[in-house]
BAFILUM-419187 format. One record per atom (N, C-alpha, C): residue number from 1; x negated, y negated, z; chain; atom name. Coordinates in Angstrom, 2 decimals. Layout:
NUM | X | Y | Z | A | CA
...
//
This chain:
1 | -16.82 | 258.40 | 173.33 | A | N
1 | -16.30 | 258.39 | 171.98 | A | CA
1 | -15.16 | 259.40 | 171.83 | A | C
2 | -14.89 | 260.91 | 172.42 | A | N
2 | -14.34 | 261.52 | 172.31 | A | CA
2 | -12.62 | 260.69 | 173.06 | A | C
3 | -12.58 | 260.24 | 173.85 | A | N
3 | -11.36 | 259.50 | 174.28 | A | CA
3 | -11.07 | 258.67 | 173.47 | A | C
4 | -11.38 | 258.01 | 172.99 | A | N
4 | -10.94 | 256.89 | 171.86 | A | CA
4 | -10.90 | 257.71 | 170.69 | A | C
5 | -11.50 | 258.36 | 169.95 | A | N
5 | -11.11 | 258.83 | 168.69 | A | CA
5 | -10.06 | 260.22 | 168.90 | A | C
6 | -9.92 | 261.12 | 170.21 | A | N
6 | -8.33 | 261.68 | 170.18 | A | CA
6 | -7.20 | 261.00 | 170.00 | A | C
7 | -7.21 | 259.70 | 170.88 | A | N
7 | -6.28 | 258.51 | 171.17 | A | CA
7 | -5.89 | 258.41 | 169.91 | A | C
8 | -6.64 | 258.65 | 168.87 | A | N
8 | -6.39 | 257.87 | 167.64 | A | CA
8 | -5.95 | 258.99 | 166.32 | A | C
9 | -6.27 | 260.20 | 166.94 | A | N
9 | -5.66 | 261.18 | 166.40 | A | CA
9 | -7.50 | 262.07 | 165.39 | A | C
10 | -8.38 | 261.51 | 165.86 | A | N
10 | -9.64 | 261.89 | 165.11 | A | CA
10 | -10.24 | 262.90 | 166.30 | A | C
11 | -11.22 | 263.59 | 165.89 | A | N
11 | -12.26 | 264.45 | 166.62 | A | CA
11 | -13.64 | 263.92 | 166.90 | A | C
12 | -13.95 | 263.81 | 168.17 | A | N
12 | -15.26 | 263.22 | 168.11 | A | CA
12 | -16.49 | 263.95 | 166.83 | A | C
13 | -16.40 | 265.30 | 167.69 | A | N
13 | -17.03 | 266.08 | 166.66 | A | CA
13 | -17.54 | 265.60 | 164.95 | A | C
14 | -15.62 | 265.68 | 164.42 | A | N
14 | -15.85 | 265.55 | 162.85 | A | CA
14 | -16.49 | 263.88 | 162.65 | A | C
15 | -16.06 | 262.84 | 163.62 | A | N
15 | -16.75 | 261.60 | 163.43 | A | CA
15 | -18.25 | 261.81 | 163.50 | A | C
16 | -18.74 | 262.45 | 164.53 | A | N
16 | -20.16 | 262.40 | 164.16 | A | CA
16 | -21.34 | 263.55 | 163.38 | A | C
17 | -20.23 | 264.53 | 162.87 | A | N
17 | -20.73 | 264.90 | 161.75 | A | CA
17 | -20.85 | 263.93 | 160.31 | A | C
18 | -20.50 | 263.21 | 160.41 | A | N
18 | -20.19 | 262.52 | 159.24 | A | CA
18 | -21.07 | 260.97 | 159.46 | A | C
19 | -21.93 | 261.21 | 160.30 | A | N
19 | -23.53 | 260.21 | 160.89 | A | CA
19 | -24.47 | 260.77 | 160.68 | A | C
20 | -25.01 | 260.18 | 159.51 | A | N
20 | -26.61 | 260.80 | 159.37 | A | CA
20 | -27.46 | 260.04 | 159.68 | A | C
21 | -28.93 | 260.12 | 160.64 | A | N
21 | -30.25 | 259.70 | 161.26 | A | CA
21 | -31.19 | 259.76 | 160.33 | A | C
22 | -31.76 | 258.65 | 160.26 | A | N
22 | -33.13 | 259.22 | 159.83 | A | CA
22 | -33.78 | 257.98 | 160.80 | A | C
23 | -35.06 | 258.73 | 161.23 | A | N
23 | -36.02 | 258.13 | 162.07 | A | CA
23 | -37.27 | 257.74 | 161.02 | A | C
24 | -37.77 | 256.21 | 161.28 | A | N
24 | -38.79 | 256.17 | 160.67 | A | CA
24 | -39.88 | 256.05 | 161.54 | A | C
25 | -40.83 | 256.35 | 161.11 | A | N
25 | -42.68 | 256.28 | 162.10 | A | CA
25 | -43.28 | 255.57 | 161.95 | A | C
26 | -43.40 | 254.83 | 160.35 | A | N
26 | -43.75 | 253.19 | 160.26 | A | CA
26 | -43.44 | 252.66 | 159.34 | A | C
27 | -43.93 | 251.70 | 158.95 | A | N
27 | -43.55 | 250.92 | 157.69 | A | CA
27 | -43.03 | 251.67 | 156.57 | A | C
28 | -44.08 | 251.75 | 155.89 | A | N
28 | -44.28 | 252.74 | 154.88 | A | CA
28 | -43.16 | 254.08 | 154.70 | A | C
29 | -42.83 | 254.74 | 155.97 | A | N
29 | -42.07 | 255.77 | 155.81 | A | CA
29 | -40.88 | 254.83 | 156.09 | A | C
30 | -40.60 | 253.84 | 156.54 | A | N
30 | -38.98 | 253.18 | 156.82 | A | CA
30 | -38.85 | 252.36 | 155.09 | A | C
31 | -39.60 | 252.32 | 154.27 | A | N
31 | -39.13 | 251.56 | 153.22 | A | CA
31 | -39.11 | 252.79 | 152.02 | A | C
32 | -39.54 | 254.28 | 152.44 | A | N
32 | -39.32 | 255.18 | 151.72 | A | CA
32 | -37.71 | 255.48 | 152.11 | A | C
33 | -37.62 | 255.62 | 153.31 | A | N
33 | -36.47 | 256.02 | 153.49 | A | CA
33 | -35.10 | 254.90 | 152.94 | A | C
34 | -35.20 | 254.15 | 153.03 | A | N
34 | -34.25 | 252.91 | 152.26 | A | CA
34 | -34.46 | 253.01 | 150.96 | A | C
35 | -35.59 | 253.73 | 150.19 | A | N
35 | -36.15 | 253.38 | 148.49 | A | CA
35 | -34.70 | 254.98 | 148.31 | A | C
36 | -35.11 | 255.68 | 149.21 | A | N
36 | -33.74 | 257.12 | 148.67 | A | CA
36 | -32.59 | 256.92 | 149.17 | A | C
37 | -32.05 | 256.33 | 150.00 | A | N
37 | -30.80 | 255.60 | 150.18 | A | CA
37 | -29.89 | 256.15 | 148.99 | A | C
38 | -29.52 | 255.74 | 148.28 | A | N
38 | -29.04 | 256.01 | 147.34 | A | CA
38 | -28.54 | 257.82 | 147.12 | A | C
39 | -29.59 | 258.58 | 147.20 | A | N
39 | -28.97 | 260.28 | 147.55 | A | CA
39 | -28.21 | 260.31 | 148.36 | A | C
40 | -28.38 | 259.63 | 149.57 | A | N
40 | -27.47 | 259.88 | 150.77 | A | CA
40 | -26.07 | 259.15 | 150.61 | A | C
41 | -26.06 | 258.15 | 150.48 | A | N
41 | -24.47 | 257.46 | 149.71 | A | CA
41 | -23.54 | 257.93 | 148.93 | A | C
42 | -24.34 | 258.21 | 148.27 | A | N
42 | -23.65 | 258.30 | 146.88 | A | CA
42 | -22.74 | 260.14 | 147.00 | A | C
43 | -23.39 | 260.49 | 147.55 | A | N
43 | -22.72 | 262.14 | 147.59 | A | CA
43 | -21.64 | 262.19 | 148.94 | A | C
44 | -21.81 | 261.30 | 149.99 | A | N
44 | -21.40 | 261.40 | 151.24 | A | CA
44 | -20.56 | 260.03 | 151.02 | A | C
45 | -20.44 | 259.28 | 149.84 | A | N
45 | -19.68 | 258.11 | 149.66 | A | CA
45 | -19.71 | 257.16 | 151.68 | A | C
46 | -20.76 | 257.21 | 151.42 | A | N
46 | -21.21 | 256.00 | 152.58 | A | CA
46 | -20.56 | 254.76 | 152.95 | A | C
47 | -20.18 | 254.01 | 153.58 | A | N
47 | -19.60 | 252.80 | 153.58 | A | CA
47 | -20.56 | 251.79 | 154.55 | A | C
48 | -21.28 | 252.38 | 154.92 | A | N
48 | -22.07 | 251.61 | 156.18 | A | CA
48 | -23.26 | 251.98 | 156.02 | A | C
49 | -24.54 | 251.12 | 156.40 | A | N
49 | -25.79 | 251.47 | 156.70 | A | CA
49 | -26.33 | 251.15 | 158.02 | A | C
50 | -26.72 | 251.09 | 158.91 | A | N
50 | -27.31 | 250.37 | 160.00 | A | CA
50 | -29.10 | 250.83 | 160.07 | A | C
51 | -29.38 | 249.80 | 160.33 | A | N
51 | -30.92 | 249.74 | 160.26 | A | CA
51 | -31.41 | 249.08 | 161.83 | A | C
52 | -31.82 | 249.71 | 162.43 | A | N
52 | -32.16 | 249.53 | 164.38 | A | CA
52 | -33.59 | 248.55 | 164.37 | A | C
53 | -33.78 | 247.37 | 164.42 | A | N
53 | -34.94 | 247.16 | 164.53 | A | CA
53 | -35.88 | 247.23 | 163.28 | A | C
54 | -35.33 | 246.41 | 162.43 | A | N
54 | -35.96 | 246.34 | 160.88 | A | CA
54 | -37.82 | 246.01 | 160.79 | A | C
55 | -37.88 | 244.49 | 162.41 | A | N
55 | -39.08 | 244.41 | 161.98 | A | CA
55 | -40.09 | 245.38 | 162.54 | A | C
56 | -39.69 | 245.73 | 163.61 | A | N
56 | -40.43 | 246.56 | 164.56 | A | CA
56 | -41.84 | 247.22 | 164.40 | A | C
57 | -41.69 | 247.92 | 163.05 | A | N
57 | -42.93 | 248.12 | 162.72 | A | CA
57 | -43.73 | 247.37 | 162.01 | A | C
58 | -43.12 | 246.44 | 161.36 | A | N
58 | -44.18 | 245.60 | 160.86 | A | CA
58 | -45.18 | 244.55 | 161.97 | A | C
59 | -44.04 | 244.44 | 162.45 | A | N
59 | -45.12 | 243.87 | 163.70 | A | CA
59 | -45.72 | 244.67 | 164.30 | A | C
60 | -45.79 | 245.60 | 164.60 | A | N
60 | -46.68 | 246.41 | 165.37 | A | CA
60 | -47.74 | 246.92 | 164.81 | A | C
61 | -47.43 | 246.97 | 163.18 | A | N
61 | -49.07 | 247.15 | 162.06 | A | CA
61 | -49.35 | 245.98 | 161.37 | A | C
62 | -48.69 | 244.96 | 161.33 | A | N
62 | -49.37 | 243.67 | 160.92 | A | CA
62 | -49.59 | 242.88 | 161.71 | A | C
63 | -50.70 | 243.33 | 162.64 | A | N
63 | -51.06 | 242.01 | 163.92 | A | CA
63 | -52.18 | 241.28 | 163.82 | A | C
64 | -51.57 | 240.32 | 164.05 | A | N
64 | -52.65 | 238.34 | 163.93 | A | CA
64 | -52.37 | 238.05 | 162.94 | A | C
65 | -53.21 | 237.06 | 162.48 | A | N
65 | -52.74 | 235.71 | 161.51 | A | CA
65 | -53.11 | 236.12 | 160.69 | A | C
66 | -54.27 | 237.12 | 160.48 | A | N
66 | -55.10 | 237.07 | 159.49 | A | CA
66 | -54.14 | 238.33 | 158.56 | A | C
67 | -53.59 | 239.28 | 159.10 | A | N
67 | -52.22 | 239.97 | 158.44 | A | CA
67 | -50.82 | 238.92 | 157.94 | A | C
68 | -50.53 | 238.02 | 158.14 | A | N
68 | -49.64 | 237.44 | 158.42 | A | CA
68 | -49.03 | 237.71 | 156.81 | A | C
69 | -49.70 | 237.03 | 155.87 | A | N
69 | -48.91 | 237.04 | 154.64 | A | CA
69 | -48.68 | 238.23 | 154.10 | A | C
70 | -49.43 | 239.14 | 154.41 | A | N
70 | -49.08 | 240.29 | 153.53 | A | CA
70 | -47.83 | 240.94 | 154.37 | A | C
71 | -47.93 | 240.88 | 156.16 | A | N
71 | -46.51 | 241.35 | 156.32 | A | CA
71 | -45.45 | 240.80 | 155.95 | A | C
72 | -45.47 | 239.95 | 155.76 | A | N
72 | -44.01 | 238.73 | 155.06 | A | CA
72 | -43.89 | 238.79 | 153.61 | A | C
73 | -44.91 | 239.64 | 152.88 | A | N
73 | -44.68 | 240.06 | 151.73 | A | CA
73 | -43.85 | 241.10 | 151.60 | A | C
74 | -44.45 | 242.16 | 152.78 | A | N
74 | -44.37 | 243.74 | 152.47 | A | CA
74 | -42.69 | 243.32 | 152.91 | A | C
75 | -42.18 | 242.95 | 154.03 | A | N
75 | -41.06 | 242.37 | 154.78 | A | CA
75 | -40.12 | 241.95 | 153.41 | A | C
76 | -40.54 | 240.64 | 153.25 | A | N
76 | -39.54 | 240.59 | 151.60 | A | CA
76 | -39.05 | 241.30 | 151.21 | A | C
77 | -40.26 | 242.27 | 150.68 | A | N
77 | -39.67 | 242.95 | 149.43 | A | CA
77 | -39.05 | 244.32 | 150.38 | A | C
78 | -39.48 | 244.47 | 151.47 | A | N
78 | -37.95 | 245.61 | 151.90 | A | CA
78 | -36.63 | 245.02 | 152.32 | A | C
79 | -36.35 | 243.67 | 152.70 | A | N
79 | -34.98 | 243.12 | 152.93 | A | CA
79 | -34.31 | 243.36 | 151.29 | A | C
80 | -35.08 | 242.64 | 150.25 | A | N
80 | -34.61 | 242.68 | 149.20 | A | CA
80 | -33.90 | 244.34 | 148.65 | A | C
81 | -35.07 | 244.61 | 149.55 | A | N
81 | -34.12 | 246.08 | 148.96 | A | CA
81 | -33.17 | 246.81 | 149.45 | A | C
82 | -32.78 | 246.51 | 150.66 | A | N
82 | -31.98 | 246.44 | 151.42 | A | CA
82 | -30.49 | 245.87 | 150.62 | A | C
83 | -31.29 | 244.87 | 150.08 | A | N
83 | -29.70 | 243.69 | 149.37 | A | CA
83 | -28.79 | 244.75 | 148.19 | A | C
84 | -30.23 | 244.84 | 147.13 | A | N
84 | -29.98 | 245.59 | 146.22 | A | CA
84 | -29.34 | 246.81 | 146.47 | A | C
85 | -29.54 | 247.59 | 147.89 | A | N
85 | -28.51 | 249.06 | 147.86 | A | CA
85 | -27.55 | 248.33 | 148.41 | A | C
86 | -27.52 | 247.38 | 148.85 | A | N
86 | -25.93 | 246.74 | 149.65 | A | CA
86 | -25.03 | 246.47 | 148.27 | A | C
87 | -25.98 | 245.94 | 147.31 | A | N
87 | -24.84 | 245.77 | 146.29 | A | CA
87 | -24.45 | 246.90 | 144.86 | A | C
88 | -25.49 | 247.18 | 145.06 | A | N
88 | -25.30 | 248.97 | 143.92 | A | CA
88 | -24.80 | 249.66 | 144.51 | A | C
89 | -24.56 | 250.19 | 145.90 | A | N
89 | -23.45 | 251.28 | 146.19 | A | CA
89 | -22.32 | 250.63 | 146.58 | A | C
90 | -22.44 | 249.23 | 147.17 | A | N
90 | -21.25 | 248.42 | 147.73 | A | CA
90 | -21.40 | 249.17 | 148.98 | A | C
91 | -22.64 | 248.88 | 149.84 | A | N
91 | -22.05 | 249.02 | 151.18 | A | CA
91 | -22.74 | 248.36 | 152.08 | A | C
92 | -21.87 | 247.80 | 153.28 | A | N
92 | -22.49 | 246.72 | 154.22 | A | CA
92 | -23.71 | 247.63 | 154.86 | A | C
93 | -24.61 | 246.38 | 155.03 | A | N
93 | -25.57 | 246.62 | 156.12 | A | CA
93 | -25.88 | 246.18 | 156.81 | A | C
94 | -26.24 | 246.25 | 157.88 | A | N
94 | -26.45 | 246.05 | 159.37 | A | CA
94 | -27.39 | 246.20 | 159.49 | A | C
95 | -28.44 | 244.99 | 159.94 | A | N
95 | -29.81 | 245.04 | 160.41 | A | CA
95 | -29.49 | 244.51 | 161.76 | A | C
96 | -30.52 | 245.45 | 163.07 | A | N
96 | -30.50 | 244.82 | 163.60 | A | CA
96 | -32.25 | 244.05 | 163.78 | A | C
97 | -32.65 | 243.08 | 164.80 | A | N
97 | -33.91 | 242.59 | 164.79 | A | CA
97 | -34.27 | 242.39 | 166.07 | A | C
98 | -35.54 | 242.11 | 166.51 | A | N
98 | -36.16 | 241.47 | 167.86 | A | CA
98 | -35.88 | 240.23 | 167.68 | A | C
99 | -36.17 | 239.62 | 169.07 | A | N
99 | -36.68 | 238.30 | 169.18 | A | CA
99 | -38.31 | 238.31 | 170.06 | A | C
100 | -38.12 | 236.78 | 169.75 | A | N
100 | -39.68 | 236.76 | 170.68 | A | CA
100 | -39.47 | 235.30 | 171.24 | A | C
101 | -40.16 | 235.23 | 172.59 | A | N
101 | -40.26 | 233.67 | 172.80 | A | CA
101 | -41.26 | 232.79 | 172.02 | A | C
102 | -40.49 | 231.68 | 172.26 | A | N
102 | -41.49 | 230.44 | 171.83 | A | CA
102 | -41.35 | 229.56 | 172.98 | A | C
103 | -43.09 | 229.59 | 173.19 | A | N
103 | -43.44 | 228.77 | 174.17 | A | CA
103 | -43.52 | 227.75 | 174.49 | A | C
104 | -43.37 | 226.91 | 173.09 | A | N
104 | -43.25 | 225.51 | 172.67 | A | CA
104 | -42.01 | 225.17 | 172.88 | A | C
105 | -40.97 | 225.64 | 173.23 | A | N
105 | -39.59 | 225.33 | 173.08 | A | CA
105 | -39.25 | 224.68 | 174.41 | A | C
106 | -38.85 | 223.37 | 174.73 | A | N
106 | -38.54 | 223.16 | 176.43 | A | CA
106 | -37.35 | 223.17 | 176.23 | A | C
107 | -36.56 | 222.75 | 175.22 | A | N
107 | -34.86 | 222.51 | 175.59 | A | CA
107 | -34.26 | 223.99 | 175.23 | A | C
108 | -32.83 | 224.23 | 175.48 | A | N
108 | -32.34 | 225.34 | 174.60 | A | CA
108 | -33.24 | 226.82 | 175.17 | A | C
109 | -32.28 | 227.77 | 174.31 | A | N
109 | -32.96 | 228.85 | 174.33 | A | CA
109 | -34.17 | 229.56 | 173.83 | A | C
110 | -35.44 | 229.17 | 174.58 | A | N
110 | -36.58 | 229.71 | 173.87 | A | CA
110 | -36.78 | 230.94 | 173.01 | A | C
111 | -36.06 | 231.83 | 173.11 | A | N
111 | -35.98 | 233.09 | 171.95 | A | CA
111 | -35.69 | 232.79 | 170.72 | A | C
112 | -36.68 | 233.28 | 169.80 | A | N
112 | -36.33 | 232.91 | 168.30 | A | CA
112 | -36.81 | 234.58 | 167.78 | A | C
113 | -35.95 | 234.20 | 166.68 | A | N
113 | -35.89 | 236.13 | 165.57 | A | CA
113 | -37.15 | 236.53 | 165.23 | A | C
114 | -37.72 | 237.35 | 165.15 | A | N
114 | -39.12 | 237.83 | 164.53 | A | CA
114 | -38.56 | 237.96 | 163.21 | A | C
115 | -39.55 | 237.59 | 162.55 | A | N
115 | -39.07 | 238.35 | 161.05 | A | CA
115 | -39.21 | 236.74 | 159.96 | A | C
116 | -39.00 | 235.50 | 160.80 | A | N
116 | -38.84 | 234.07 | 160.00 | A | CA
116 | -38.27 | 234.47 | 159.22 | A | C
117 | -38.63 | 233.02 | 158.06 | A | N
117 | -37.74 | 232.93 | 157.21 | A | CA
117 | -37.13 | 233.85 | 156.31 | A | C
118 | -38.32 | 234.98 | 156.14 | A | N
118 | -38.01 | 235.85 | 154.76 | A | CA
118 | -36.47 | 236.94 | 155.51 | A | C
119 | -36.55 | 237.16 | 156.65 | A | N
119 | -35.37 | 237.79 | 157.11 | A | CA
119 | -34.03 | 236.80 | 157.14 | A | C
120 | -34.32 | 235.65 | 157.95 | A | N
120 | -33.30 | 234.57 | 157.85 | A | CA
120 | -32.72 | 234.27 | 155.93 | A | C
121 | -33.44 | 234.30 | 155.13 | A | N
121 | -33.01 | 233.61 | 153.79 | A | CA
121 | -32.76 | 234.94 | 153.10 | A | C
122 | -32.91 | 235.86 | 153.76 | A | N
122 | -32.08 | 237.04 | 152.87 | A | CA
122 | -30.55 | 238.03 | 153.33 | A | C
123 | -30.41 | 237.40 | 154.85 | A | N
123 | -29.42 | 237.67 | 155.29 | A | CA
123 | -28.27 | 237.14 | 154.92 | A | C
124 | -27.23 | 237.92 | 154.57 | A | N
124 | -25.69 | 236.41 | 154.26 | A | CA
124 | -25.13 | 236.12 | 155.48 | A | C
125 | -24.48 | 237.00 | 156.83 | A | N
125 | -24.64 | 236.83 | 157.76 | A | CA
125 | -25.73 | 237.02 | 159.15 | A | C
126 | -25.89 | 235.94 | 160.02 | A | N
126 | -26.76 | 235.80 | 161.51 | A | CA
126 | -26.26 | 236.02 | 162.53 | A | C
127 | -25.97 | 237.13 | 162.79 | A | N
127 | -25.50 | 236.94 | 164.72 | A | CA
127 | -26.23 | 237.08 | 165.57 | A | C
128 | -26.23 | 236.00 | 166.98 | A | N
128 | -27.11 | 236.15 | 167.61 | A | CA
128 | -26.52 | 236.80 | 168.61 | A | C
129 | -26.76 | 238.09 | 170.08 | A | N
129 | -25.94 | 238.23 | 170.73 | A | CA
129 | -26.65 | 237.96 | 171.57 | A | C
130 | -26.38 | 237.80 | 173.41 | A | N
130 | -26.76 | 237.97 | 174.17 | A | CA
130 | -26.28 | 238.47 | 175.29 | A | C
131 | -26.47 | 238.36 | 176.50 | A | N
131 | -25.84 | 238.94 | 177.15 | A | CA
131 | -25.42 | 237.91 | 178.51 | A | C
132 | -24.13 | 237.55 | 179.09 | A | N
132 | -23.87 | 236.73 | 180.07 | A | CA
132 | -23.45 | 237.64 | 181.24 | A | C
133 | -24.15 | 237.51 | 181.98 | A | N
133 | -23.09 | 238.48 | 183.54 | A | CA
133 | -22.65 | 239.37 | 182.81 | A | C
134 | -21.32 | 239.51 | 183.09 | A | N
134 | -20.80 | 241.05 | 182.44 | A | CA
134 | -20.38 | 240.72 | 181.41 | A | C
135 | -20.19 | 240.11 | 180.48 | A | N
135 | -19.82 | 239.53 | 179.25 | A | CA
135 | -20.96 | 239.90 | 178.13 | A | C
136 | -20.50 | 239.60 | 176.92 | A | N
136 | -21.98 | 239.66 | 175.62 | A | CA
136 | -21.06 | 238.02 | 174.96 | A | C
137 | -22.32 | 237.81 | 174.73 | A | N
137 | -21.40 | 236.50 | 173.93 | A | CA
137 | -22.68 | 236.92 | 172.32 | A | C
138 | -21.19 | 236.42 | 171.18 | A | N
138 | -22.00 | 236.60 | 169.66 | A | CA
138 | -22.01 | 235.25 | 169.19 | A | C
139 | -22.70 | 234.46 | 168.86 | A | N
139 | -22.94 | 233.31 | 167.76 | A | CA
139 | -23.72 | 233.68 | 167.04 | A | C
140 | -22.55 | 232.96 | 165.70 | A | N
140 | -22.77 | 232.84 | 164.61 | A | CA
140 | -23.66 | 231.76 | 163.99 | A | C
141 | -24.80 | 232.09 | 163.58 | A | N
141 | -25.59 | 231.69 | 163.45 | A | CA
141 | -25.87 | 230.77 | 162.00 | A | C
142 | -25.69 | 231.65 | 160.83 | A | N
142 | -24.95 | 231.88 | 159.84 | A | CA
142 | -24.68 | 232.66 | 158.53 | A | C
143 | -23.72 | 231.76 | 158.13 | A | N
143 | -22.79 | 232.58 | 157.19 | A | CA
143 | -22.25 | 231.32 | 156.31 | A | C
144 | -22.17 | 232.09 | 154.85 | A | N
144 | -22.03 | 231.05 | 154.00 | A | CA
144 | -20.29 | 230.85 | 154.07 | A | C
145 | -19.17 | 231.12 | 154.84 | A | N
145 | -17.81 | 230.96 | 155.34 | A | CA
145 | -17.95 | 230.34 | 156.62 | A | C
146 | -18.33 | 230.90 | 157.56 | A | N
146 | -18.06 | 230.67 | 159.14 | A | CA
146 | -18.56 | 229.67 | 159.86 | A | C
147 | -18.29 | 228.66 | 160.64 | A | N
147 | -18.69 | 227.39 | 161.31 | A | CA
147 | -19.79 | 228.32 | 162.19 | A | C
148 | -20.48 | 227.54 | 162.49 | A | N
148 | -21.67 | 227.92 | 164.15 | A | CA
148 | -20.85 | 228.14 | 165.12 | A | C
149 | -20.53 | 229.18 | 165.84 | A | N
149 | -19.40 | 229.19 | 166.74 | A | CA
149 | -19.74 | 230.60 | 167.96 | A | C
150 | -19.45 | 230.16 | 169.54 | A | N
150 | -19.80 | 231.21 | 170.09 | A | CA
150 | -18.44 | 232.38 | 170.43 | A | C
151 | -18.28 | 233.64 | 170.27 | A | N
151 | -17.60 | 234.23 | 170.61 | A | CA
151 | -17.94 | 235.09 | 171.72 | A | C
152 | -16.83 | 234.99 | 173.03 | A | N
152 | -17.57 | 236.01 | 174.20 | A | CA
152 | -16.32 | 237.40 | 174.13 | A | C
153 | -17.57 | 238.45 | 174.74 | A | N
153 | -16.47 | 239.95 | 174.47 | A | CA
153 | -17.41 | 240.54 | 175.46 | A | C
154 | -16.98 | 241.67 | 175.96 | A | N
154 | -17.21 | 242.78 | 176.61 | A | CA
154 | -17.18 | 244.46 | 176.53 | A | C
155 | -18.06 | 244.93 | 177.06 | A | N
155 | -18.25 | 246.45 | 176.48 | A | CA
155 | -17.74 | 247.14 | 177.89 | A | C
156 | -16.50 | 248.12 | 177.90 | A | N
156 | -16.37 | 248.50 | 178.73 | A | CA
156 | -15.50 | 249.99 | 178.51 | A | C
157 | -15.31 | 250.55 | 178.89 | A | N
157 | -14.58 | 252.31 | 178.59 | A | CA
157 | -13.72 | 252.45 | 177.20 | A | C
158 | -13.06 | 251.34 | 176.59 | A | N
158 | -12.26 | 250.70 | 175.53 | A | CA
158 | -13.54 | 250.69 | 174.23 | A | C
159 | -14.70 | 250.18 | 174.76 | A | N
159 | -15.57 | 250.12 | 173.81 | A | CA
159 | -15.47 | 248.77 | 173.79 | A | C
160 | -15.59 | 247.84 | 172.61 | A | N
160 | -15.64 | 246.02 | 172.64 | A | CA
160 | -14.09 | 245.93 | 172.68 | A | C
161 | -14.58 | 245.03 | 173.52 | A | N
161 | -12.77 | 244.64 | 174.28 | A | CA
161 | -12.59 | 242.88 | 174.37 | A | C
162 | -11.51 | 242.23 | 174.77 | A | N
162 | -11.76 | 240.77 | 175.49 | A | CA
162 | -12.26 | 240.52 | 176.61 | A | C
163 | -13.02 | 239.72 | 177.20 | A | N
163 | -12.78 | 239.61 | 178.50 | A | CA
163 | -12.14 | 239.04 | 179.34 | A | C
164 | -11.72 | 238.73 | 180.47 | A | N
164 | -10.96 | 238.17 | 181.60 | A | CA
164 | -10.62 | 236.93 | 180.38 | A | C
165 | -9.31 | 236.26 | 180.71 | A | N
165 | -8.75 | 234.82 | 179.88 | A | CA
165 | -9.51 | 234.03 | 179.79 | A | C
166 | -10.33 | 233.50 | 181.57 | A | N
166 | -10.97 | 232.23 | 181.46 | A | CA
166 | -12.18 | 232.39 | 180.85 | A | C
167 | -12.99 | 233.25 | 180.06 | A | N
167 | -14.30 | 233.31 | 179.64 | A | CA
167 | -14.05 | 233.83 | 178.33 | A | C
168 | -12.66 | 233.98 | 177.36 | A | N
168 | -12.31 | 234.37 | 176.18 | A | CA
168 | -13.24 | 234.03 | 175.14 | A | C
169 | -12.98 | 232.30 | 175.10 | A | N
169 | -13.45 | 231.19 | 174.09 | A | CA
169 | -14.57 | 230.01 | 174.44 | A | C
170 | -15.65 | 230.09 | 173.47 | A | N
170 | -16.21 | 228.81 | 173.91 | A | CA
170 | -17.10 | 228.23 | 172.91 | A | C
171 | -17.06 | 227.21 | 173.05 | A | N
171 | -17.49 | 226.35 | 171.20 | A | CA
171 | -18.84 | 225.71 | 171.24 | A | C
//
């Protein structure tokens, strides 16, 4: 980070003073920490949120069927709130999520999102990434603008870059 943000006339340093962490331990403390959101924005005029692994803990304290609805409750109502600080402070957020296989799946890519529908119907955008050889390819999954479409890129000393011509584009 420090080579790219001199390049650019910034300090690594002052860039990541200006990143605040908070770690959550489970549920409960990750939907406290999003319920105060709002202190931290609003004084530090925030523009970004990122959230690492939204469902993570819910799956890991709501396990089997017999939990099932109440985690897709508790789940709801923290995406929703998620929405609501996206649109009272005006700032994007970034969830990221697991996947999991499905075993039932023979064609296509057996990985599907944890989280179903209540994550899928509250997101405005879906990207799926993965990873090809040395490449990452992103499809768009969706978005109430953007066609279904795959884009391939690469992570390399530049940070996300293009890759080689012949593996640019692919539909």
């Amino acid at each position: 980070i420090s080579e790219i943000a001199e390049a650019r006339g910034l300090k690594a340093e002052d860039i990541l003073s200006r990143i605040t962490v908070a770690r959550a331990y489970n549920s409960a403390h990750q939907e406290l920490i999003v319920r105060d959101l709002g202190k931290i924005i609003e004084p530090n005029k925030c523009k970004l949120v990122i959230l690492d692994s939204a469902v993570a803990h819910y799956r890991a304290e709501f396990v089997g069927r017999g939990t099932l609805a109440e985690r897709q409750q508790r789940l709801n109502r923290f995406m929703h709130l998620l929405l609501r600080i996206a649109e009272v402070y005006n700032v994007a957020v970034v969830v990221t999520n697991q996947v999991q296989a499905a075993p039932d799946s023979f064609f296509g890519d057996p990985t599907r999102p944890t989280g179903g529908h209540v994550v899928a119907h509250t997101s405005t955008y879906r990207i799926y990434l993965r990873k090809a050889a040395k490449n990452r390819i992103a499809r768009m999954v969706d978005s109430p603008y953007h066609p279904e479409r795959d884009t391939v890129f690469c992570l390399n000393e530049k940070g996300v870059d293009d890759p080689a011509e012949e593996t640019s584009r692919r539909k």
